[in-house]
C-alpha positions in Angstrom: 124.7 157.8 60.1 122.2 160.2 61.5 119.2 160.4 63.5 117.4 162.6 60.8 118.2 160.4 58.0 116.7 157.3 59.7 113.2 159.5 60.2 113.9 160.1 56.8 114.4 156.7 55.4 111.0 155.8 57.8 109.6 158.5 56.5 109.8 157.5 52.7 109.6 153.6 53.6 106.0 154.3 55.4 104.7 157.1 52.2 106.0 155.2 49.7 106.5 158.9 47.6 109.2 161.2 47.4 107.0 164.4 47.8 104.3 162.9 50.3 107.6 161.7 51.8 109.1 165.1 51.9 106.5 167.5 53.2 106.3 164.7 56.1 109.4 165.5 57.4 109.5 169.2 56.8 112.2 169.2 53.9 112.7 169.3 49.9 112.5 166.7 48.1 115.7 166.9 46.8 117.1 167.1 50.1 115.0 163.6 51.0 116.9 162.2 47.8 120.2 163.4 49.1 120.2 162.0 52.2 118.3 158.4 51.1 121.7 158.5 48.8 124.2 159.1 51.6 122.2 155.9 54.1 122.5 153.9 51.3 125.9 154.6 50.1 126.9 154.3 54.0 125.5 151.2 54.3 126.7 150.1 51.4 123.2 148.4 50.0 120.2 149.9 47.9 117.0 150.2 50.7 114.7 151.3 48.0 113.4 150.1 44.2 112.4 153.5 42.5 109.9 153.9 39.5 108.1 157.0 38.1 105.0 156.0 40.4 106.7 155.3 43.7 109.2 152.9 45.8 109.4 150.2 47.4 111.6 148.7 50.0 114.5 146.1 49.0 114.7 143.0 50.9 117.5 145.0 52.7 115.5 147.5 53.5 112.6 145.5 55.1 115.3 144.8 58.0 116.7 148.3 58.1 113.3 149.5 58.8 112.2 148.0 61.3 115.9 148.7 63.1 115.7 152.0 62.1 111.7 152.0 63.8 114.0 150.3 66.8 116.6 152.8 66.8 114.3 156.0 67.0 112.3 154.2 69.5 115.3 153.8 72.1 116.2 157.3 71.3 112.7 158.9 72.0 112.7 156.7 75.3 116.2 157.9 75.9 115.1 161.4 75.4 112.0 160.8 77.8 114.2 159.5 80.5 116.6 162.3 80.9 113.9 165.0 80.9 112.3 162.9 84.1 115.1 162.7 85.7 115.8 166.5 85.4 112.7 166.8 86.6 113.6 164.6 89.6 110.9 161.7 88.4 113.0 159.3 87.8 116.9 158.6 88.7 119.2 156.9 92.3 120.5 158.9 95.1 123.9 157.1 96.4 124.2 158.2 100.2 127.6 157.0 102.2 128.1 157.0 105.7 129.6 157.0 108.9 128.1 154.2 111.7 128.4 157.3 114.3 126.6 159.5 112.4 123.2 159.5 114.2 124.4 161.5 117.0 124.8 164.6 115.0 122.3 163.9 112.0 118.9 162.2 111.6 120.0 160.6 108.3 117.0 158.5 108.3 114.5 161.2 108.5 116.4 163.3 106.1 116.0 160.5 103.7 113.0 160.0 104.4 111.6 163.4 103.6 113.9 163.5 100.6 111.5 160.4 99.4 108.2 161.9 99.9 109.4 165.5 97.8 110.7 162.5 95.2 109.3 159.7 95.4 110.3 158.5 91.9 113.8 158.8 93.1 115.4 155.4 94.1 117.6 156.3 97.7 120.6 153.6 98.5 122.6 153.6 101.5 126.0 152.7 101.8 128.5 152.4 105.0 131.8 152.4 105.3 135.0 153.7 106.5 135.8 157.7 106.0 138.8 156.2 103.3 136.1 154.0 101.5 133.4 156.8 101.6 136.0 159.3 100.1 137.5 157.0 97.5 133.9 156.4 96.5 132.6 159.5 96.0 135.9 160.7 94.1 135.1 157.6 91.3 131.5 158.3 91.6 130.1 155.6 93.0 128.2 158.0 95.8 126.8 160.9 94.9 127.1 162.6 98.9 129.0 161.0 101.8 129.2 162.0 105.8 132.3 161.3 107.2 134.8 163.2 109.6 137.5 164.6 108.2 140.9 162.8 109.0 142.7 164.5 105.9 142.3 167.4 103.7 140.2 166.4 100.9 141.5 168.9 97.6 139.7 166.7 95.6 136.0 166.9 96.8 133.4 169.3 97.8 133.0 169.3 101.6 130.5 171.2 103.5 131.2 171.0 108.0 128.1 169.8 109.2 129.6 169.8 113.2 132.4 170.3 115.2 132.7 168.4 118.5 135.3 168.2 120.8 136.9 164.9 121.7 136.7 163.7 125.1 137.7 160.6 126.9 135.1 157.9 127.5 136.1 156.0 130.6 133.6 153.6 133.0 131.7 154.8 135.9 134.1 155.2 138.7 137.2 155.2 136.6 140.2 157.3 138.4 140.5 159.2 135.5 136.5 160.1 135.3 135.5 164.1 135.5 139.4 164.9 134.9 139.6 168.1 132.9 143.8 168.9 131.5 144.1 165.4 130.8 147.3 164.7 129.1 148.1 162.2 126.5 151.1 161.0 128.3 148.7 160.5 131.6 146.4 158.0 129.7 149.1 156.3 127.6 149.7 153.2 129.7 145.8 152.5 129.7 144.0 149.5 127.5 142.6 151.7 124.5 139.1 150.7 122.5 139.9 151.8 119.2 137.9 151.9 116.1 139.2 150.3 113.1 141.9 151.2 111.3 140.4 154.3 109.1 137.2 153.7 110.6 135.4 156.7 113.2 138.0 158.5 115.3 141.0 156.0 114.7 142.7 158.4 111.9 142.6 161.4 114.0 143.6 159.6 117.3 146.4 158.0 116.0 148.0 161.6 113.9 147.7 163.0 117.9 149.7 160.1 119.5 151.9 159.9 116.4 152.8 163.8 116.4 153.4 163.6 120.7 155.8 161.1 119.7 153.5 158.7 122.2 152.7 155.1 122.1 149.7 153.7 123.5 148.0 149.9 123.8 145.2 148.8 121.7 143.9 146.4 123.7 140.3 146.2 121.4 139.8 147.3 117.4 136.1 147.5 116.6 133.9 148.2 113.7 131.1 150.1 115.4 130.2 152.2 117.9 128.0 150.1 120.0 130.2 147.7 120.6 132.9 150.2 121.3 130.9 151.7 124.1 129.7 148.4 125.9 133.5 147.5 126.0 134.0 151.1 128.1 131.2 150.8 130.2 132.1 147.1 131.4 135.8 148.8 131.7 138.0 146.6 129.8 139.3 150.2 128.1 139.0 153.6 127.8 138.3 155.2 124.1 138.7 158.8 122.9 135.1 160.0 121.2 133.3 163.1 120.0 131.8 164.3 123.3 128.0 164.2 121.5 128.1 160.3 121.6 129.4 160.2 124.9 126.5 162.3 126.7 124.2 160.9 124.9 125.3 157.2 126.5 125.0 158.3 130.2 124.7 157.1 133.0 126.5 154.2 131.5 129.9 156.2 130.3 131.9 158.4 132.6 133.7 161.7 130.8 137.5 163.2 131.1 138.7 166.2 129.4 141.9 166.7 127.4 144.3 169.5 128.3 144.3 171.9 124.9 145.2 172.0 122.3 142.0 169.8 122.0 140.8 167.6 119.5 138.3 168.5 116.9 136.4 166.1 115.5 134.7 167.5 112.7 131.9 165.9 110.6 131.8 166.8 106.6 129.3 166.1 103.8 131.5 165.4 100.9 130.6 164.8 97.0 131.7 166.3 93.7 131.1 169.0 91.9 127.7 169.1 91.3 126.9 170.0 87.6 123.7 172.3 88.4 120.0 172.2 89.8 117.8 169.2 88.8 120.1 166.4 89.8 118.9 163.7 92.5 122.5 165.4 94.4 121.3 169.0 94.4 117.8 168.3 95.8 119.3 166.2 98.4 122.4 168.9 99.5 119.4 171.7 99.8 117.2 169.2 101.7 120.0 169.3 103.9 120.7 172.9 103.4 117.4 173.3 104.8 117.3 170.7 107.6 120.8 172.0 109.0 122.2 175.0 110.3 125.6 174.9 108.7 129.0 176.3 109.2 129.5 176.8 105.2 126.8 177.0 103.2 128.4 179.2 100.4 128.8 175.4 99.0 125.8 173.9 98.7 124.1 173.9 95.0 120.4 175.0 95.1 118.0 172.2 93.7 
């Protein structure tokens, strides 16, 4: 069954005539004939009661009609909502992130301005874990995600959005505070904060240790930043974070740095491929285009 022959079933059903029927909807009137023959034949039940004067509907097709009206209905609607949301009227934008992410992106404003160039767009916000973000982006359950990249990720599109070196937060005072050449052997025995498993820094933390063939003492596994750094400051551990969110919690965190190679802690914006302009994920990855200076933008559809 086709869309064209329910118009022309309606068409006929509403003119009552073949020919009025015909020039309606643009065709012969053999052609109308035709394809009345094939809806009926697929349905497998007469719609119509022909004379030499005109037709009438069978009690059979009374129903189809108005499922058929129905039917065309949904499709003009369907129709209607696509072209809005390719024009960005209509539609959801699935953001992911990163709890530490405000140190290096002002994800609220960005949002924010995304909502007043669409305002018919409908933003949601998710947080998680960089594994979490990841695995929801590749089953597309978020359309963009910021997260620091623990692994490489073959399977998405990432863009860097910064590149910080890791330090070591410590409390004011600490013996190991304003250290630079710090070793990972030298800070071993000491009570660790640690995010998480998966969560903020842990991943690429752990790979350093892991590779040195060091152990260390977890002595704290957190969920978020905040509480991360109020457990350094009151010094019941030391923590190893990107050196933005460090300086930006002075006076209350003191800073070491590692001897080289250093870490890298490097933020992404990850997402799939993007089909092409006119998607709620476009406008947003040139919003941010615009808002950013970044490293690769080669990347980054236009809207």
């Amino acid at each position: 069954m086709e869309l064209r022959q329910l118009h022309h079933f309606v068409a006929l059903a509403e003119e009552r005539q073949f020919t009025r029927a015909a020039r309606r909807v643009n065709i012969v009137q053999s052609a109308l004939s035709t394809s009345i023959r094939a809806l009926e034949r697929e349905l497998d039940a007469p719609l119509f009661v022909r004379s030499t004067r005109d037709v009438r509907l069978t009690g059979a097709g009374e129903i189809f009609l108005e499922k058929a009206r129905l039917a065309i209905e949904a499709v003009r609607d369907a129709r209607s909502a696509v072209a809005e949301v390719q024009g960005l009227k209509r539609g959801t934008l699935k953001i992911g992130t990163v709890q530490s992410l405000p140190a290096f992106l002002d994800l609220p404003l960005l949002l924010a301005r995304f909502h007043q160039r669409h305002p018919g767009i409908e933003i949601r916000l998710i947080q998680g874990s960089s594994s979490a973000l990841a695995d929801r982006t590749r089953a597309g359950g978020i359309d963009a995600a910021f997260f620091p990249v623990g692994t490489h990720l073959t399977d998405l599109v990432t863009t860097m959005i910064a590149c910080d070196e890791v330090v070591l937060a410590c409390p004011r005072g600490h013996p190991l505070e304003g250290l630079t050449g710090v070793t990972l052997e030298a800070i071993k025995d000491f009570p660790f904060v640690d995010f998480e498993t998966g969560w903020g820094t842990r991943r690429l933390v752990d790979s350093r240790f892991g590779d040195a063939g060091i152990g260390r003492h977890t002595a704290f596994e957190v969920s978020d930043l905040d509480t991360m750094l109020k457990l350094v400051s009151l010094g019941l551990g030391i923590a190893l974070l990107p050196e933005t969110v460090v300086v930006a919690r002075d006076p209350d965190i003191g800073m070491a740095r590692l001897s080289s190679p250093e870490l890298c802690w490097e933020l992404v914006v990850a997402h799939l491929p993007v089909a092409g302009p006119g998607t709620p994920v476009a406008a947003f990855l040139s919003l941010l285009h615009e808002s950013l200076v970044i490293t690769d933008t080669a990347q980054l559809p236009e809207a």
